[in-house]
FIBATI-915210 format. One record per residue: x, y, z of N, C-alpha, C in turn. Coordinates in steps of 0.05 Angstrom, whole numbers, plus 5000, padded with zeros to 4 digits. Layout:
residues N
XYZXYZXYZ...
end
This chain:
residues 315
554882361101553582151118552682271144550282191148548382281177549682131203550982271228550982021248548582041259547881851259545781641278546381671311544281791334545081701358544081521367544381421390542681171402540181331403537781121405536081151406532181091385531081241384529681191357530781201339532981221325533581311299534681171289536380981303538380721301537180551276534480451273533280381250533880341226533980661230534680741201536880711191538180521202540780541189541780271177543480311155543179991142545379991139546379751130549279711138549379461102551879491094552079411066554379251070554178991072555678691078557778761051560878731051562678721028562378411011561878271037561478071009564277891017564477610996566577510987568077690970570177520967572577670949571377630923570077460914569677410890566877290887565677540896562277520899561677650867562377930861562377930838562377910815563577760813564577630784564577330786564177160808563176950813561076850828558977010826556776980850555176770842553876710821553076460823553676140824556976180821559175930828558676010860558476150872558876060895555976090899554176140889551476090899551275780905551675710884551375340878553075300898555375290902557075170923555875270951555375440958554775520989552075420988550675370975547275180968548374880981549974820967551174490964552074511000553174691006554774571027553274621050550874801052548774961080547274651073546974521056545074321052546474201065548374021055549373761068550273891098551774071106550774171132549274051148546674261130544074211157543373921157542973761135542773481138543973261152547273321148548673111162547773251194547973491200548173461230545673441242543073481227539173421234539873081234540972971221540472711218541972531246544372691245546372571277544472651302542872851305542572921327539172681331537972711307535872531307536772291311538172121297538471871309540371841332541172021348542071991369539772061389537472161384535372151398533571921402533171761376531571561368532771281381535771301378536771051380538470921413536870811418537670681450540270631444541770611440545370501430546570731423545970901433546571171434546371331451545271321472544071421496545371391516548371461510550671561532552371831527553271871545553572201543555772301518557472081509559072221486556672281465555172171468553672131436551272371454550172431474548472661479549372941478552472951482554273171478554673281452554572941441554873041394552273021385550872971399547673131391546373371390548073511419547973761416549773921411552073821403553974041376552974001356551673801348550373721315548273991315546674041337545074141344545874491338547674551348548974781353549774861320551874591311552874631278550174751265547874551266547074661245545274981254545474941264543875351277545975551272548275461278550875631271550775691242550775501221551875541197548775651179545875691201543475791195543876071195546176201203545776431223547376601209549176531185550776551167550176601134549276321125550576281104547576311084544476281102541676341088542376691076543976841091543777161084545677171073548376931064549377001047548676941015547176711015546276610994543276820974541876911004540477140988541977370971544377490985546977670979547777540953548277370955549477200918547577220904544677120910542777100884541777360880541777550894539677810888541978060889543978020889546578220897545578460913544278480925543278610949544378470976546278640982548678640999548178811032545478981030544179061049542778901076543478951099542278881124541779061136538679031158538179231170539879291201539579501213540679531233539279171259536879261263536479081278537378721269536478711244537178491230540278411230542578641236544478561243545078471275544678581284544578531318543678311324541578231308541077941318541477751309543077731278544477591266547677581288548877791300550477711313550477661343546877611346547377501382547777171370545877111364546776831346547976671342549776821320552376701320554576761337554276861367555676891378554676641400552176641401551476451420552976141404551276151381552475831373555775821371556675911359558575861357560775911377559776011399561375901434560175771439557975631436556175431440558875151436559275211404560674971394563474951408565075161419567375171439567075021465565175021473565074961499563574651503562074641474560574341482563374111464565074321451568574081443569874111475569974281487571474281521569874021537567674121531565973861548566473511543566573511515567073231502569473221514571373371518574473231515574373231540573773281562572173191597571773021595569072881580568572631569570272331569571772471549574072201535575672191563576372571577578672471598577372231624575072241632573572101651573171851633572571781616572371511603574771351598577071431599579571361594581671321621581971651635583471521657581171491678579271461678577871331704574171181693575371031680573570791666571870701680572770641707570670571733568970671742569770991743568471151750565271331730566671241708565571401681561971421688561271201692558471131686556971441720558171401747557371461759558071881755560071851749560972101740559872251716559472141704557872321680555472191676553672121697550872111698549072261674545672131675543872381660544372601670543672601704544473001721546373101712549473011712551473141712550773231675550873021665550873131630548373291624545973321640544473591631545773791644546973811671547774061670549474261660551774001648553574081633552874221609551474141595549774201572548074491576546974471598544974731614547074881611548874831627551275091634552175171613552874981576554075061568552175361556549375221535547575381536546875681550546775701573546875881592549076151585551676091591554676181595554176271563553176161542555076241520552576471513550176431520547376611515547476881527548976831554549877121575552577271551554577161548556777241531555377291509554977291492553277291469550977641480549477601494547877831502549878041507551977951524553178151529555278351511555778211490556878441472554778471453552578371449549178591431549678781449548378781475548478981495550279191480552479151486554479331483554879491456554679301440554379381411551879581410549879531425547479691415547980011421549680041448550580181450552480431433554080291412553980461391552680661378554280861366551680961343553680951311552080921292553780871267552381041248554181141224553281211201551581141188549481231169548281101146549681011128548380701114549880621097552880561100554580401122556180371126557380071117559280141104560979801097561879711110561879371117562279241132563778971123566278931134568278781116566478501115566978311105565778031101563177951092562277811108559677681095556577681114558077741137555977801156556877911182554977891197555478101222557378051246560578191247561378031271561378271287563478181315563978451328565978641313567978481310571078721297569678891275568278731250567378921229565479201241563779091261561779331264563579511283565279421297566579641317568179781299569679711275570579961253568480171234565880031240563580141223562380341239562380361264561280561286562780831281561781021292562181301290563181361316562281211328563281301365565881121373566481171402568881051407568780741413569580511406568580351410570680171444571480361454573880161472572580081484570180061501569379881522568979601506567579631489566479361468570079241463571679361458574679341456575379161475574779281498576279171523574778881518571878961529569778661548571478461512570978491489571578351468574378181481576578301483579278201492578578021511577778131534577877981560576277671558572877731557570977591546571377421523571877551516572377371491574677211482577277311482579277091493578876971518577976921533577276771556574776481546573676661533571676441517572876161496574576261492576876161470578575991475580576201497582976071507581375941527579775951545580275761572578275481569576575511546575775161538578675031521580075221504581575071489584175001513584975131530587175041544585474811567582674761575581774551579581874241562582274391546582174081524584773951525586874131517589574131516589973961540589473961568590073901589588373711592586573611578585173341585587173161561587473261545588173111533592172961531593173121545595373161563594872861585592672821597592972641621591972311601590672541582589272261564590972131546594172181537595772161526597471951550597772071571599171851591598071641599595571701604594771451604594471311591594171341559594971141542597071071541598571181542601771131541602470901567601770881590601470701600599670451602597870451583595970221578598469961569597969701576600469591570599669451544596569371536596569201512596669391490596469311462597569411446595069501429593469231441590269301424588069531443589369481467587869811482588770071483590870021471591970341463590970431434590070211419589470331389586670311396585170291408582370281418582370541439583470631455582670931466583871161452585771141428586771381408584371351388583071121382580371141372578971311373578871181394575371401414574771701412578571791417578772051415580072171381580872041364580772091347579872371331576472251331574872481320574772671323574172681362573572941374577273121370578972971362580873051357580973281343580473091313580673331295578273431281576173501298574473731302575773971323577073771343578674081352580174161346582674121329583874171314582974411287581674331280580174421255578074641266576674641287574174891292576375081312577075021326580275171341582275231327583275121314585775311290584975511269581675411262580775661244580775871263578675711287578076081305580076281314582076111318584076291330585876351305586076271284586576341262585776661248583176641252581576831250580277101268580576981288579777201316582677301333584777061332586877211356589377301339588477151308591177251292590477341270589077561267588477691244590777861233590977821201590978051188591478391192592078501183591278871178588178931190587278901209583879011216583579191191584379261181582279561160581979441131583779211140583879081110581578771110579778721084578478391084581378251070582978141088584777981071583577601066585377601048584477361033584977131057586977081075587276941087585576901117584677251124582377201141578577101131579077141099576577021090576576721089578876671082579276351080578576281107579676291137580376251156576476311170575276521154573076531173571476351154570876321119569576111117569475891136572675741136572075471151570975471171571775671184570175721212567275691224566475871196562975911201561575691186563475581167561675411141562075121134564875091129566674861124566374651154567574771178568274621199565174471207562774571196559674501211559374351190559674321168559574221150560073861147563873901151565473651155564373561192563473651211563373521228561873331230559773241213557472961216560072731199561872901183562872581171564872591183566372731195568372631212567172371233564672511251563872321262563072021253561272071232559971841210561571641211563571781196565571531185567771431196568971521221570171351235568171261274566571251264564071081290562370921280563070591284561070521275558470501279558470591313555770471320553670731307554871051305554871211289552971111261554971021252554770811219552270711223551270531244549370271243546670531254546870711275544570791270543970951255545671141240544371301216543371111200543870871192543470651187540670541189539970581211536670421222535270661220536470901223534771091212533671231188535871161166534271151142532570881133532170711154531170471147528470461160528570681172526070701181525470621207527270461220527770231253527870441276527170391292526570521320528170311340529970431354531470151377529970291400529770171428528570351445529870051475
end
């Protein structure tokens, strides 16, 4: 094998995705299944973010915040699962150098995208819950675009900043690459050079990306627990564990895979079965189930997907 240095030559170098565990010998069972599930994906979450655009009864900031994670889901699970489904049908397991790099600014962007706009919601519920009065003046249109701006912003800089770094590498020809597409850990074992800086900024940056929205949530939801706990009627306490319900267990579920998968891995040299499981849900499953988590326990949710396959415009 040739090393590659930085520079013109980088090109030329292709990089050969491992695949599922059972791409193999079951590639077109999971063709059909990863077909089935990128579909209802992209649909349930095109369809939330549209009728949360269309529909006046919706045009407050919980529902502008799950417009743009709907938003985020489905770009995330675009960014993924189209190059794995080519990989299943044509068993051509090949990506190019550049074609990787920007498959992982991407999904680095969305999918801190989707960390930080669940930190944001659970802000949300905490201002709607313990300070009800305040809610409307406090999470204004300004305040909720900037929130949204910022989140955008922050996760696009993070995201650039380890391409940056990565580009900085130089790698072998024809190098295997554990999984199904491009992250950081796989390509930093795939490089020829030393990879510690990308090491370090990864640790710091990137658990920081992780841990400090999720220990935000934790702590909204900590004040959002007492104050229910002090609500005295019986029907306003099962009406604000409602509210938060959903956004519950989406965090639950997009946060226990990631850290499942990114802070508690496996053998690094090894694709084990439990970090494949753990990064499916992550990249595929969790974007997937998040339009019906929402769907089906919101009704007003219910009534405008509702007027929107019906064709109705509220305004």
């Amino acid at each position: 094998q040739q090393l590659m240095a930085e520079g013109n030559q980088t090109h030329l170098v292709q990089f050969i995705l491992q695949g599922l565990p059972e791409q193999s010998s079951h590639g077109w069972t999971l063709f059909g299944l990863f077909s089935w599930l990128y579909l209802v994906s992209l649909t349930g979450n095109l369809l939330i973010s549209v009728a949360i655009l269309l529909d006046a009864h919706l045009h407050k900031p919980m529902y502008f915040f799950l417009a743009h994670l709907s938003l985020a889901d489905a770009c995330f699970v675009s960014t993924t699962v189209p190059n794995l489904l080519v990989s299943l049908g044509t068993q051509d397991r090949s990506i190019s150098y550049c074609r990787c790099l920007t498959q992982l600014y991407f999904f680095l962007t969305f999918g801190d995208l989707d960390i930080f706009l669940l930190a944001v919601m659970a802000y949300d519920r905490y201002v709607a819950i313990c300070y009800p009065l305040h809610y409307a003046t406090t999470l204004g249109p300004t305040r909720c675009v900037f929130l949204v701006a910022t989140c955008w912003l922050l996760t696009s800089l993070v995201a650039l900043t380890h391409t940056l770094l990565m580009a900085q590498l130089s790698f072998c020809t024809d190098k295997t690459i554990p999984g199904f597409f491009c992250d950081l850990g796989p390509l930093m074992q795939a490089s020829c050079s030393n990879p510690q800086t990308n090491m370090l900024v990864l640790l710091t940056l990137g658990g920081a990306v992780i841990l400090a929205p999720f220990a935000l949530v934790l702590l909204s939801y900590v004040h959002i627990a007492l104050a229910i706990l002090r609500t005295p009627s019986a029907q306003g306490r099962r009406k604000a564990f409602s509210t938060c319900g959903s956004h519950l267990t989406m965090v639950f579920l997009f946060f226990g895979t990631v850290i499942r998968a990114y802070l508690c891995p496996t053998d690094p040299g090894s694709a084990a079965a439990g970090d494949t499981v753990a990064i499916v849900m992550y990249t595929v499953i969790t974007p997937t189930v998040n339009p019906f988590i929402y769907s089906l326990r919101n009704g007003d949710m219910q009534a405008a997907l509702a007027r929107l396959v019906r064709g109705q415009r509220t305004t």
